[in-house]
C-alpha positions in Angstrom: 22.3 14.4 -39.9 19.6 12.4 -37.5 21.0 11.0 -34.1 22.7 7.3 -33.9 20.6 5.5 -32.3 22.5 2.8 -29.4 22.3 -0.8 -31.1 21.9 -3.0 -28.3 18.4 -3.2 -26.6 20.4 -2.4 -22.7 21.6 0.5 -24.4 18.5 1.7 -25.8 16.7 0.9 -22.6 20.0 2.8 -20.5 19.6 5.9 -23.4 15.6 5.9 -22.9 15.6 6.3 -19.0 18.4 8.7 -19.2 16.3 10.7 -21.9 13.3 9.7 -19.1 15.1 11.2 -16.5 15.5 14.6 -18.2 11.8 15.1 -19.0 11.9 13.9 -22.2 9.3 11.7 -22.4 8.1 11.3 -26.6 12.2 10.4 -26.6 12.1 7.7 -24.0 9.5 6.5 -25.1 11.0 6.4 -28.8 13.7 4.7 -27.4 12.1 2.0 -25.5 10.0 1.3 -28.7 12.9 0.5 -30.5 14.2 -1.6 -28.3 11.3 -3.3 -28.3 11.9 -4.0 -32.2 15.3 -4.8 -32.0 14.8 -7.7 -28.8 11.5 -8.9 -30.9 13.7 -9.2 -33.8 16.6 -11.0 -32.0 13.5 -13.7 -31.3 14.9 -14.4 -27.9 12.4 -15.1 -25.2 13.3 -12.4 -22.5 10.0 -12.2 -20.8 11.0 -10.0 -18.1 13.0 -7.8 -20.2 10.0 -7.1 -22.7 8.0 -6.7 -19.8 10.1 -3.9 -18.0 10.5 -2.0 -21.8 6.7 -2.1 -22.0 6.1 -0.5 -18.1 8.8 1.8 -19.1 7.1 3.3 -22.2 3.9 3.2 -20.4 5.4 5.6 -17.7 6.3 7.7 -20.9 2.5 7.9 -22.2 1.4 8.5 -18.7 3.4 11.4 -17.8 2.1 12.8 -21.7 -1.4 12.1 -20.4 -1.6 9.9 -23.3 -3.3 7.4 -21.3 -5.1 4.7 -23.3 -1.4 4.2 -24.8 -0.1 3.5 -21.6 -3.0 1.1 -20.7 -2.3 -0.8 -23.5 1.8 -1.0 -23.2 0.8 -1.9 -19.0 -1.5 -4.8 -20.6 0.8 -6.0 -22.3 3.8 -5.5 -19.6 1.1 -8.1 -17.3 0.7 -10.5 -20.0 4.2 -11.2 -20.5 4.6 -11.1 -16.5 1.7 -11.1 -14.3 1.3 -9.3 -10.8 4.2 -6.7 -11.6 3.6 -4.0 -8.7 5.0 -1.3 -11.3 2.6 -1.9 -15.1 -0.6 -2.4 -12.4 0.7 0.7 -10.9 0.9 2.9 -13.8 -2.8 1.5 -15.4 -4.3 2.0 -12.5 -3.4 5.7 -12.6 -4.4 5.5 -16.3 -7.7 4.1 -15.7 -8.1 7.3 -12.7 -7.6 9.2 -15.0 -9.7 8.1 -17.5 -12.7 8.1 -14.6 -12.6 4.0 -14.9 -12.5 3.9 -11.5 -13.7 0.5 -10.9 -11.1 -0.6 -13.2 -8.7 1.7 -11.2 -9.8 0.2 -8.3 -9.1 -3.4 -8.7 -5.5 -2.6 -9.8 -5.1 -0.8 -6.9 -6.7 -3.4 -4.8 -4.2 -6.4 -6.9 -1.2 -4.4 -5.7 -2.4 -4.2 -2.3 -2.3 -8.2 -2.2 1.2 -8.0 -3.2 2.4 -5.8 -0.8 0.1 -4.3 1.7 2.5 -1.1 2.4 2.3 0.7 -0.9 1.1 4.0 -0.1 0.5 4.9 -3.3 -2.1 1.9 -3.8 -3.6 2.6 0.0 -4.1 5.9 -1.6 -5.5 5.0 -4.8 -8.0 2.8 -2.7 -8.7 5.8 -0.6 -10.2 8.0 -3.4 -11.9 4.8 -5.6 -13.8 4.1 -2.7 -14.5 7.7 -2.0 -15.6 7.8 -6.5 -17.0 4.9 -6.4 -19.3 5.8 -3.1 -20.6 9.1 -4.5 -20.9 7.2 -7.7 -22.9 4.1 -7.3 -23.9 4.6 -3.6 -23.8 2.3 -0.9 -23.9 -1.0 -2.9 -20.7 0.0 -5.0 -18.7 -3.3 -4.1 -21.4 -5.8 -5.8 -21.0 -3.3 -9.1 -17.2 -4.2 -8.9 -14.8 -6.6 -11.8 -13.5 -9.2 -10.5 -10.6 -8.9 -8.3 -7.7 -11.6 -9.0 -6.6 -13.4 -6.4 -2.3 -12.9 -6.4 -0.7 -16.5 -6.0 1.7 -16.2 -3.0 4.9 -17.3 -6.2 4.6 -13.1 -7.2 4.7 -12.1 -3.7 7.7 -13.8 -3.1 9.1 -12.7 -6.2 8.7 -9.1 -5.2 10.2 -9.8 -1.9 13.3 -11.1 -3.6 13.6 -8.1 -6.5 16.7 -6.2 -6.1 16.8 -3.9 -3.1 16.4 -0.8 -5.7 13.1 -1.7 -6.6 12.1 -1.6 -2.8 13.8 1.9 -2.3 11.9 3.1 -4.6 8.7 2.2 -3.4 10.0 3.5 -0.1 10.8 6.6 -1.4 7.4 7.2 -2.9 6.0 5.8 0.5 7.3 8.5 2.6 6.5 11.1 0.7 2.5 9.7 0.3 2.8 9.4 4.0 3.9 12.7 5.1 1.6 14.1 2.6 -1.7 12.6 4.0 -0.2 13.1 7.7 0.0 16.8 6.9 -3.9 16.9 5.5 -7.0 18.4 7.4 -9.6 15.9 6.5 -12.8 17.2 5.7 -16.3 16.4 7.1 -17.0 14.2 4.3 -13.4 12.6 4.9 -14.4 12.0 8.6 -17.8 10.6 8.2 -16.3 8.1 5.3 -13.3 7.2 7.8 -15.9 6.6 10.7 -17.8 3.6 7.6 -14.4 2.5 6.6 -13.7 1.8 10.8 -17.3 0.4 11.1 -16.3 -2.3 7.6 -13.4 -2.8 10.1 -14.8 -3.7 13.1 -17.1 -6.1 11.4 -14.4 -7.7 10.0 -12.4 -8.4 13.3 -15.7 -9.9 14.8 -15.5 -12.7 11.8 -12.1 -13.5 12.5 -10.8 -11.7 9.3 -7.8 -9.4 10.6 -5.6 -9.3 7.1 -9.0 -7.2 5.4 -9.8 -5.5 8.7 -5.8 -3.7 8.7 -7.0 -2.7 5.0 -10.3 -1.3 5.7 -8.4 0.3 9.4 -6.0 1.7 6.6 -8.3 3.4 4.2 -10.1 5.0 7.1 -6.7 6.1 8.5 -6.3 7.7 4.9 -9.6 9.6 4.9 -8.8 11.1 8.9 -5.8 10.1 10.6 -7.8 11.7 13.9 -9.4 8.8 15.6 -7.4 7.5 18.2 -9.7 4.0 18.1 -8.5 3.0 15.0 -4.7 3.2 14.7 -5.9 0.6 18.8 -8.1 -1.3 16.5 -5.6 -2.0 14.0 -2.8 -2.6 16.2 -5.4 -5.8 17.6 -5.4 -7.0 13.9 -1.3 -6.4 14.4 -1.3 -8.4 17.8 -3.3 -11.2 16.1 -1.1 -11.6 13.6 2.5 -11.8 15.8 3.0 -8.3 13.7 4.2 -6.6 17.3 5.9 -3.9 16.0 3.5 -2.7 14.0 1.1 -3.3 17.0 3.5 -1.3 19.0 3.3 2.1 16.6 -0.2 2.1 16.2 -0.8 2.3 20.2 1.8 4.7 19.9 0.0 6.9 17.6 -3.5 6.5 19.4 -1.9 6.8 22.8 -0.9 10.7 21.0 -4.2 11.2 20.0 -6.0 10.0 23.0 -3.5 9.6 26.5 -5.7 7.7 28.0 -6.9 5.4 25.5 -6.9 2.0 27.9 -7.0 -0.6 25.0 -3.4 1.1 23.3 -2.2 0.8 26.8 -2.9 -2.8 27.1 -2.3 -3.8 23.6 1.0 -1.7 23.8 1.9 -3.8 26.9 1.0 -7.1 25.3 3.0 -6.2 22.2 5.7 -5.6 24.5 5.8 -8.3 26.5 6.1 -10.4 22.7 9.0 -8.7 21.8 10.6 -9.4 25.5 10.9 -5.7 26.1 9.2 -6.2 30.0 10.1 -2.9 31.5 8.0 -0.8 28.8 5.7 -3.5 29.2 5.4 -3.0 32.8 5.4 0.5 32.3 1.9 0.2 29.8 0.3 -1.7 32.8 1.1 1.1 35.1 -0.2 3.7 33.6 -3.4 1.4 32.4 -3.9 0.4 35.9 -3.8 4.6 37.3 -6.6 4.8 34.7 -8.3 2.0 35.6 -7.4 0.4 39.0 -9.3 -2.4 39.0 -8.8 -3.3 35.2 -8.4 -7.6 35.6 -7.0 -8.0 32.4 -4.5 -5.8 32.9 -4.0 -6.8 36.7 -3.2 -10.4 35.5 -0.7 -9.2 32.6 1.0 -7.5 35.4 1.6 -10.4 37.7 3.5 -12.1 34.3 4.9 -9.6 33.6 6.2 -8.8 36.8 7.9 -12.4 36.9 10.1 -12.2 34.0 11.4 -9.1 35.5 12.7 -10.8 38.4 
């Protein structure tokens, strides 16, 4: 006698990410189609719903490798609602597959817009760019699609998605993170770091610090050795009253390099933002037995010095 099959489309979604859950992927992926049926069917106009069932069985092609299937399902998962972190997600991983990269690369890159701290699309970026070099050299960028520009309406409607949406991202943050923390980079990995810094740097002297954190970040992904640019990103951080951040990247180049004079400063300045005076002073102090006669630093200490009395 065949299985009865849940009637309701939350059911059949509930049954299919259960079945997901266990491995069972040509099941989910049964289930989610029908579900599919049965909410086209019902003629109701449930964007989001359609949407989600689509990036659903797309996971379920992915993880059977069938991966043209699960372009297809994550184009049609965008259609219905555009700039949806998880369908760009799972076609960009599709099109890597598939060696597309520059089709990999701009979904990677759309992500990015729409929230700069996915690790798994800094990642992404960090071996296109790596493909895409070795494949069609130096000039790779002008051989690029266009890259769509995310209104600012998705990113705040990512920002206000359920808070389980967020820990999963997290969840797959940390792990990416440790992962590339744990990594001995390879010669190849620290020359394309050292370009990736250089793209960087050129971008902080035009004034553009939101792409220079992104280019500081894909270099970080290649080697995660260079004490210069977690201090060069934590200017872009500074720049953009992001202190905190500013804060932990002088923290991580001040444990690479101890006497790395702009993390000091930039560490001091940061903390002088956020109020915090005494660590603040304490940056300037340790700047100053470096450098003695340092006048930046020298001023920062006499203001500082006043809101500490």
């Amino acid at each position: 006698m065949a299985p009865k099959f849940p009637d309701s489309v939350e059911k059949l979604r509930a049954a299919g990410n259960e079945s997901f859950r266990n491995g069972q992927y040509a099941e989910a992926s049964a289930l989610y189609g029908r579900a599919l049926r049965v909410l086209q069917a019902q003629g109701s106009s449930d964007p989001e719903e359609e949407s989600v069932l689509f990036s659903n069985r797309a996971a379920c092609h992915l993880k059977d490798g069938n991966c043209r299937d699960c372009i297809k399902d994550c184009t049609s998962a965008l259609a219905l609602v555009p700039f949806s972190i998880k369908p760009l997600l799972r076609r960009a991983s599709a099109y890597e597959a598939l060696e597309k990269y520059p089709m990999a690369y701009v979904d990677y890159k759309t992500v990015l817009q729409i929230d700069n701290s996915v690790t798994s699309a800094l990642e992404g970026i960090n071996r296109m760019t790596r493909a895409l070099m070795d494949s069609l050299g130096p000039e790779w960028r002008l051989k690029l699609p266009s890259i769509p520009l995310v209104p600012v309406s998705a990113q705040k409607r990512w920002n206000s998605l359920p808070s389980e949406n967020h820990r999963e991202m997290a969840k797959s943050k940390s792990k990416a993170t440790t992962a590339t923390k744990n990594r001995v980079p390879s010669a190849g990995d620290v020359e394309k770091a050292k370009v990736l810094k250089e793209e960087g740097n050129e971008l902080v002297k035009k004034g553009n610090h939101k792409k220079a954190i992104e280019k500081y970040s894909e270099s970080l992904l290649c080697s995660n050795l260079e004490s210069a640019t977690y201090s060069n990103r934590a200017l872009c951080y500074l720049v953009l009253k992001q202190y905190t951040e500013a804060v932990k990247d002088c923290t991580e180049a001040l444990k690479l390099d101890g006497k790395n004079v702009k993390a000091f400063y930039r560490r001091a300045q940061a903390h002088k933002a956020l109020k915090d005076y005494k660590s603040s002073f304490a940056d300037i102090s340790n700047l100053l037995q470096i450098e003695p006669r340092n006048g930046p630093a020298q001023k920062l200490r006499q203001e500082v010095k006043q809101n500490l009395h």
